[in-house]
C-alpha positions as CSV (number, residue, x, y, z in Angstrom):
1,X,-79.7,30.5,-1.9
2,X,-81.4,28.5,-4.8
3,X,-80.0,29.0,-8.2
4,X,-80.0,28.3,-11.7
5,X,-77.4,25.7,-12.5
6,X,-76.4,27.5,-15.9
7,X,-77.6,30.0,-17.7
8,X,-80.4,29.3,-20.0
9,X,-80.3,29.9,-23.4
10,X,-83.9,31.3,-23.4
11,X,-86.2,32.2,-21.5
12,X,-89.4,34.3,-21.6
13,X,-88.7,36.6,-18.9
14,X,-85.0,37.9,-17.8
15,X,-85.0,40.1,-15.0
16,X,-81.7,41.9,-14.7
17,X,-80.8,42.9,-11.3
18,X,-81.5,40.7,-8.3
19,X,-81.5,43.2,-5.8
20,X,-84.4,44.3,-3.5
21,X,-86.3,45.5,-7.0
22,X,-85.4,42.2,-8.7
23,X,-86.0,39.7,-5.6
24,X,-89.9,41.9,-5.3
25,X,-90.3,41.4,-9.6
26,X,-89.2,37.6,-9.1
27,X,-91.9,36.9,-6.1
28,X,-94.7,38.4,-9.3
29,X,-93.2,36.0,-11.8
30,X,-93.5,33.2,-9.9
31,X,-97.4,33.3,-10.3
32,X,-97.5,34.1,-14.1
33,X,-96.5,30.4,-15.2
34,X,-93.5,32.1,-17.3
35,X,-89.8,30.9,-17.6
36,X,-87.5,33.6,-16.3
37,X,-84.4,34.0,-14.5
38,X,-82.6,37.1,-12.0
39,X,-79.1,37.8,-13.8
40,X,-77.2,39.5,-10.7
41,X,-73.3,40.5,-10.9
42,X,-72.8,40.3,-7.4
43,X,-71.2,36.4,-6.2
44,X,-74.2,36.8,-3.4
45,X,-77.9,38.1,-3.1
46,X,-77.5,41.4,-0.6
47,X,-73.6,42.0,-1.4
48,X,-74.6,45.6,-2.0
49,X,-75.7,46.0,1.7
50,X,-73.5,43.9,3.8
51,X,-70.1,46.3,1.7
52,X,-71.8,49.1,3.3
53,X,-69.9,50.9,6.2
54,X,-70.5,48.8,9.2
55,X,-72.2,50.8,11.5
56,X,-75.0,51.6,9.0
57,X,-78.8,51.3,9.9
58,X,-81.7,52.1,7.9
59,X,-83.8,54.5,8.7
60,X,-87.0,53.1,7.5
61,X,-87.8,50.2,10.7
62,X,-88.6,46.6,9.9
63,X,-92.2,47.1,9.6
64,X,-91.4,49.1,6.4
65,X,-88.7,47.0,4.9
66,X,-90.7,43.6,3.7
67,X,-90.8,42.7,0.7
68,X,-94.0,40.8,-1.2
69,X,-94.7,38.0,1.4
70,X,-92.6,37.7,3.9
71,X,-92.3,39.9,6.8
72,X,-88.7,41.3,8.0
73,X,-87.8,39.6,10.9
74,X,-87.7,40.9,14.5
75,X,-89.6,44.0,16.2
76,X,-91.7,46.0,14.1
77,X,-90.1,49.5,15.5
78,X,-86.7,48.3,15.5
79,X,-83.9,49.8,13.0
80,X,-82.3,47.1,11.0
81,X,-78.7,47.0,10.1
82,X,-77.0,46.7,6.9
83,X,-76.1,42.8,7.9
84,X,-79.7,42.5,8.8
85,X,-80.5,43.4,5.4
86,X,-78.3,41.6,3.3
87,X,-79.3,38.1,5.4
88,X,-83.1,39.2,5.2
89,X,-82.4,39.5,1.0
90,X,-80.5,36.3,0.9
91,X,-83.7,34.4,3.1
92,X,-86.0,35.6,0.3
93,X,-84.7,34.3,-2.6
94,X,-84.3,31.4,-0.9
95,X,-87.8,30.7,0.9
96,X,-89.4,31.5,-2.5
97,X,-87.0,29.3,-4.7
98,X,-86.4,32.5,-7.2
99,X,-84.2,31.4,-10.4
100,X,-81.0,33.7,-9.4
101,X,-78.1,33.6,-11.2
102,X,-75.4,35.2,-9.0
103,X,-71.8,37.2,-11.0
104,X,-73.6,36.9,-14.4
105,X,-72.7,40.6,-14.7
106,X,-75.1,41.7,-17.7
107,X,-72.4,43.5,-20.5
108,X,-75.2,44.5,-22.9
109,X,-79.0,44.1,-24.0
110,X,-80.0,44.4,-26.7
111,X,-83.0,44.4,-29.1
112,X,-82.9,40.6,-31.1
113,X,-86.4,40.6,-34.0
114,X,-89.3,40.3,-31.2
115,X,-86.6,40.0,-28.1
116,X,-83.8,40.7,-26.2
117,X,-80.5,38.9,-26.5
118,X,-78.3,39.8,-22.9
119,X,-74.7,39.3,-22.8
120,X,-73.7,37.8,-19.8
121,X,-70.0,37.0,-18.5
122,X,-71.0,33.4,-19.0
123,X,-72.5,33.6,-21.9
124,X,-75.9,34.9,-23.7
125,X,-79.3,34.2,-23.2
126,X,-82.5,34.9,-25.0
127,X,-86.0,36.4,-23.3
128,X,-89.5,37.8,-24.8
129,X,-89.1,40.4,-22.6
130,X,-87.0,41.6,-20.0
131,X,-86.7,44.0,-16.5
132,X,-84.0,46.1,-16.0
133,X,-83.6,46.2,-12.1
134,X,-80.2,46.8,-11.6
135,X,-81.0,50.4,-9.9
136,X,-80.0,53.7,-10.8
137,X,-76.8,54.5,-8.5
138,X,-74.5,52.2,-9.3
139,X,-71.1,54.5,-9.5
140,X,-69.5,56.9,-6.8
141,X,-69.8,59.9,-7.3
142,X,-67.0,62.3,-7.0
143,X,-67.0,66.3,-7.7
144,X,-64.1,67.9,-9.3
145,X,-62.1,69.0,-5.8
146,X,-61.5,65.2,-5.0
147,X,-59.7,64.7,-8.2
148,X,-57.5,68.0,-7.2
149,X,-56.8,67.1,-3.5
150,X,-53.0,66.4,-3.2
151,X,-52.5,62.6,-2.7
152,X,-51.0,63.1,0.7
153,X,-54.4,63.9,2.1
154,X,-55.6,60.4,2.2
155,X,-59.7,60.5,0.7
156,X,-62.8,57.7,0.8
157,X,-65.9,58.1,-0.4
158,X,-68.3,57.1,1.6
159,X,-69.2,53.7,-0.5
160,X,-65.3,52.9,0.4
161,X,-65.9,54.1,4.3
162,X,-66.3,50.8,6.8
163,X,-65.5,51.9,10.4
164,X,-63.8,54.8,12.3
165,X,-60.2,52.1,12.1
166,X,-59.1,52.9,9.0
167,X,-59.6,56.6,9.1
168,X,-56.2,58.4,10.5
169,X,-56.3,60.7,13.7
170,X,-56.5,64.5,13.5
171,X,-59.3,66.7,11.5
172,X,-61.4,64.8,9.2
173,X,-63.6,66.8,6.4
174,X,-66.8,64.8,5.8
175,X,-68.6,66.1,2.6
176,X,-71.9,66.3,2.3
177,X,-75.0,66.1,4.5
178,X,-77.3,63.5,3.3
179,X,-78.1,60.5,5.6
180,X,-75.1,59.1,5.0
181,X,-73.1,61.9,5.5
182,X,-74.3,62.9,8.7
183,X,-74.5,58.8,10.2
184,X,-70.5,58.8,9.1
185,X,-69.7,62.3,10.8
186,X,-71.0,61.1,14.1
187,X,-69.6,58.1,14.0
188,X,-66.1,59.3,13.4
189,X,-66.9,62.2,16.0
190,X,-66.1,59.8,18.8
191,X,-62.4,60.1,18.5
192,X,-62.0,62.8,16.1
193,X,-62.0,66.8,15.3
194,X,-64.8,66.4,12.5
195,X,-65.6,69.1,10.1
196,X,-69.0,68.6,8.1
197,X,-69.1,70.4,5.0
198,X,-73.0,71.1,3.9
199,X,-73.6,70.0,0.5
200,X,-77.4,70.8,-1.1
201,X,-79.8,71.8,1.5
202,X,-82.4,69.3,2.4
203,X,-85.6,69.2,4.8
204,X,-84.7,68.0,8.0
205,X,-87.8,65.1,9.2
206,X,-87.9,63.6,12.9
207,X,-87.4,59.9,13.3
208,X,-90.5,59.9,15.2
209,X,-93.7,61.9,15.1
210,X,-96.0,61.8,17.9
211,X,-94.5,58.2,19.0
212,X,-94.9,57.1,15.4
213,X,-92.4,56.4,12.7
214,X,-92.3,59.3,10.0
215,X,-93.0,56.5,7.7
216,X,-95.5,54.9,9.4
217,X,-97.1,58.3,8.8
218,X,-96.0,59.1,5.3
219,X,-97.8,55.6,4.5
220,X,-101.2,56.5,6.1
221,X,-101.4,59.8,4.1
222,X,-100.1,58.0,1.4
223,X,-97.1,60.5,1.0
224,X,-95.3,57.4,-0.4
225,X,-97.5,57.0,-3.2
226,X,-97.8,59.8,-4.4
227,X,-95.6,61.9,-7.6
228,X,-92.4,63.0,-6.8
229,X,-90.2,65.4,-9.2
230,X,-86.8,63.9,-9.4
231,X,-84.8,66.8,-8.0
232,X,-86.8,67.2,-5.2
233,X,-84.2,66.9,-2.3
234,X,-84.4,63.7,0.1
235,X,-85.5,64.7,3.5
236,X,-82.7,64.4,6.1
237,X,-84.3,61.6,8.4
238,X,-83.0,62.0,12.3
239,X,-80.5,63.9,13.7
240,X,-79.6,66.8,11.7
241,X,-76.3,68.7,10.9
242,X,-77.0,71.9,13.2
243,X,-78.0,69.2,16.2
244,X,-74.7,67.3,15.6
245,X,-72.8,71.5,15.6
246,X,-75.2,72.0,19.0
247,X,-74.2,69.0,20.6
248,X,-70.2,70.0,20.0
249,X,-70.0,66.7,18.1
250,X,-68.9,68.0,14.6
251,X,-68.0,72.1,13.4
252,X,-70.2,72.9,10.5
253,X,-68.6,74.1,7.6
254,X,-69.8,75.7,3.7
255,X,-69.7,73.6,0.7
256,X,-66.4,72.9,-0.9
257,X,-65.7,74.3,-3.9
258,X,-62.0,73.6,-4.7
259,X,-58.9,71.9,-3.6
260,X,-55.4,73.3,-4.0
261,X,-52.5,71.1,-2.6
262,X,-53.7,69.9,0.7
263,X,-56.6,72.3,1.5
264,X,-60.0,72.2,0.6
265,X,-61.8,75.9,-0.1
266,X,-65.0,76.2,0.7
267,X,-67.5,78.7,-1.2
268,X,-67.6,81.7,1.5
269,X,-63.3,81.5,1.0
270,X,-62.7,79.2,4.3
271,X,-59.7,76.8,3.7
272,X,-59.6,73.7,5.5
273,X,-56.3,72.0,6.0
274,X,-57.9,68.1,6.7
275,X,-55.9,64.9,7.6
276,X,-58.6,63.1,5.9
277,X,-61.7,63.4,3.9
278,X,-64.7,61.3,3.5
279,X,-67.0,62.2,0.4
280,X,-70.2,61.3,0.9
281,X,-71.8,63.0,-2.5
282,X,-73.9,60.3,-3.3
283,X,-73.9,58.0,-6.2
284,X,-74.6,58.8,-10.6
285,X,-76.1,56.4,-12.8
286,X,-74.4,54.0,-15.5
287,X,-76.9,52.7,-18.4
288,X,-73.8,52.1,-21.1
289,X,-74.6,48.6,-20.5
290,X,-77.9,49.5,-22.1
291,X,-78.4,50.0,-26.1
292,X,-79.1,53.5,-27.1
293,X,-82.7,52.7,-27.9
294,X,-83.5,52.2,-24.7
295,X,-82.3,55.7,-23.2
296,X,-83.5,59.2,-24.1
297,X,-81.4,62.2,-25.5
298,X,-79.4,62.5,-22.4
299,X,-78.8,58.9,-21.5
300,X,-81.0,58.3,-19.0
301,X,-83.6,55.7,-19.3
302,X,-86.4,56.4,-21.4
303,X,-90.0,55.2,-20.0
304,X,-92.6,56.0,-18.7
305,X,-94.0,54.6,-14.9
306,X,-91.5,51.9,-15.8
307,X,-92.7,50.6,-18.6
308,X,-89.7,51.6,-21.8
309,X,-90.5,52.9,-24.9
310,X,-89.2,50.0,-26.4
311,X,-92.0,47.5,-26.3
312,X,-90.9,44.4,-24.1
313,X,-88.6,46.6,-21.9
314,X,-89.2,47.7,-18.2
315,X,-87.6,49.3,-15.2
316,X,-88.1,48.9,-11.8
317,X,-85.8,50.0,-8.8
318,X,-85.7,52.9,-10.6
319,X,-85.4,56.4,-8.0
320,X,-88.7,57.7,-7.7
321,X,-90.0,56.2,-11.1
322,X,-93.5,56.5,-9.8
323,X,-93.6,57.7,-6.5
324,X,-90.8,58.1,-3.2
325,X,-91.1,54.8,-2.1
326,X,-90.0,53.3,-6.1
327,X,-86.5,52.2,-4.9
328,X,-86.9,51.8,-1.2
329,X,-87.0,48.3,0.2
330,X,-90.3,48.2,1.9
331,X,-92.0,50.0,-1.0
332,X,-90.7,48.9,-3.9
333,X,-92.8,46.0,-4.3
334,X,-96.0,47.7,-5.5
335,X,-94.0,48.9,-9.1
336,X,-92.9,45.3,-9.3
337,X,-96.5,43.5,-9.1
338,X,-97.8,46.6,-11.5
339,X,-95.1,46.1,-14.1
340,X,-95.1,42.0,-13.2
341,X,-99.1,42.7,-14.6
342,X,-98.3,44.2,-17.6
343,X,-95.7,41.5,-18.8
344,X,-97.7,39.1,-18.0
345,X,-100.4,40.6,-20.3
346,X,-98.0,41.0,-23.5
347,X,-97.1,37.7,-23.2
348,X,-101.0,36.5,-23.0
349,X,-101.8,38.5,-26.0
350,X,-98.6,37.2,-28.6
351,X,-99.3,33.8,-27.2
352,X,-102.8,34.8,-28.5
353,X,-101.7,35.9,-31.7
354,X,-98.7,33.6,-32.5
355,X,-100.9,30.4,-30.7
């Protein structure tokens, strides 16, 4: 990968993040003529993906995971895995020489006269204007029965889950039925009694449509483009809970709703007595690196399309900011060229006043 050397005192543009959001924002930059660098707190571009669990595929194929300008490698219908990823992330910032600075974790950012001074663990750094693409799931989320579970009942979530090995024999209570939790629940089927607890109900979509990629068909309506309200569920993509309970793979049962000593209680009264449970509740959001101007009433970011109410700031990565595809590999690229436009504009029009 091609870094920065050090961290530059200024710059005009800082981009923090320099995940799939950042690395699509940085490929725009690199056409504006303006000085700017990706501040990332991983050690390595793609770290996210390759901690995932290590069976993990996507369920988007290659031919919807490029980013701006360069295709994802291999067959067009294939199903990448998580290592694929990562490597395909790392390739990018390299082929396109993008300024990343890897573990310059950002602490704060905040507002300096007509800037931004960020706070780095190696120091700060000055920018005109700066892109906050660090995502919007960055901490587990656990609900209240994991905190309650006695401590002899070993427990993961699923961002701690790598491979059926480190999960103990007997019944295993997987929590929640997302993509995730239903890809861990099969896995682990293989050599154990599996109990999948349903979590929010969400529409169930076939890989394939009429020999096509739900995707590829999502794109060519333009389903991808289009508004999406943030709760909204995500469809379930594949296999869904009731095949896995037809097949005999997993036993299906109601969402939990406490834990007392070693049992879980679900919300129709059934106790499960598990010898290990994986919760795969998905992930919450952390802006407290963020100054309080930036964020609305309830601490979430404040903007609009991206673009913050305080002028200079912008988001991208963000879940469904604009659209479904906003923080999904192969879509997330047409926020970054928008919001890649408008910086460049403000910094055409204060070169314009101040030249």
């Amino acid at each position: 990968m091609t870094s920065a050397e050090a961290l530059p005192s200024s710059v005009q543009v800082a981009v923090v993040g320099a995940g799939q959001a950042g690395l699509a924002t940085g490929f725009y930059l690199r056409s504006t003529g303006l000085s700017y660098v990706l501040l990332d707190a991983a050690s390595t571009v793609g770290a996210a993906w390759s901690s995932r669990w290590d069976s993990l595929r996507l369920f988007t194929s290659a031919q919807f995971c490029s980013l701006p300008g360069l295709p994802f490698p291999g067959p067009a219908e294939r199903y990448p895995a998580k290592n694929d990823v990562a490597d395909y992330l790392r390739r990018y910032a390299e082929h396109f020489a993008l300024p990343v600075l890897p573990g310059h974790r950002v602490r704060t950012v905040c507002r300096d006269g007509g800037g931004f001074t960020l706070s780095t663990d190696h120091g700060t750094c000055r920018a005109d204007q700066v892109v906050l693409a660090a995502g919007a799931f960055g901490v587990p989320r656990l609900p209240r029965p994991a905190a309650d579970l006695d401590s002899s009942v070993p427990q993961w979530h699923a961002s701690q889950y790598r491979n059926p090995a480190q999960i103990p024999g007997g019944t295993v209570v997987v929590v929640g039925t997302g993509n995730s939790g239903v890809q861990i629940a099969r896995e682990l089927s293989a050599g154990r009694c599996v109990v999948l607890c349903r979590g929010r109900d969400s529409p169930s979509m076939p890989q394939l449509v009429l020999g096509r990629d739900v995707f590829w068909w999502m794109s060519v309506l333009g389903v991808m483009e289009l508004p999406v309200g943030p709760n909204a569920p995500d469809p379930l993509i594949g296999t869904s809970p009731d095949q896995l309970a037809e097949a005999g793979l997993v036993r299906l049962a109601g969402r939990v709703a406490s834990a007392r000593g070693g049992e879980l209680v679900t919300e129709d009264g059934e106790r499960l007595y598990p010898d290990a449970v994986i919760w795969s509740t998905g992930y919450r959001s952390d802006f407290s690196w963020l100054d309080t101007e930036f964020l609305d009433a309830a601490g979430a970011p404040d903007h609009v399309e991206g673009i913050c109410r305080v002028p200079g700031a912008y988001f991208v990565g963000m879940y469904r900011m604009r659209s479904r595809g906003s923080a999904l590999l192969g879509f997330v690229g047409a926020d970054a060229r928008r919001i890649v436009t408008v910086v460049a504009e403000r910094a055409r029009c204060v070169d314009g006043v101040t030249g």
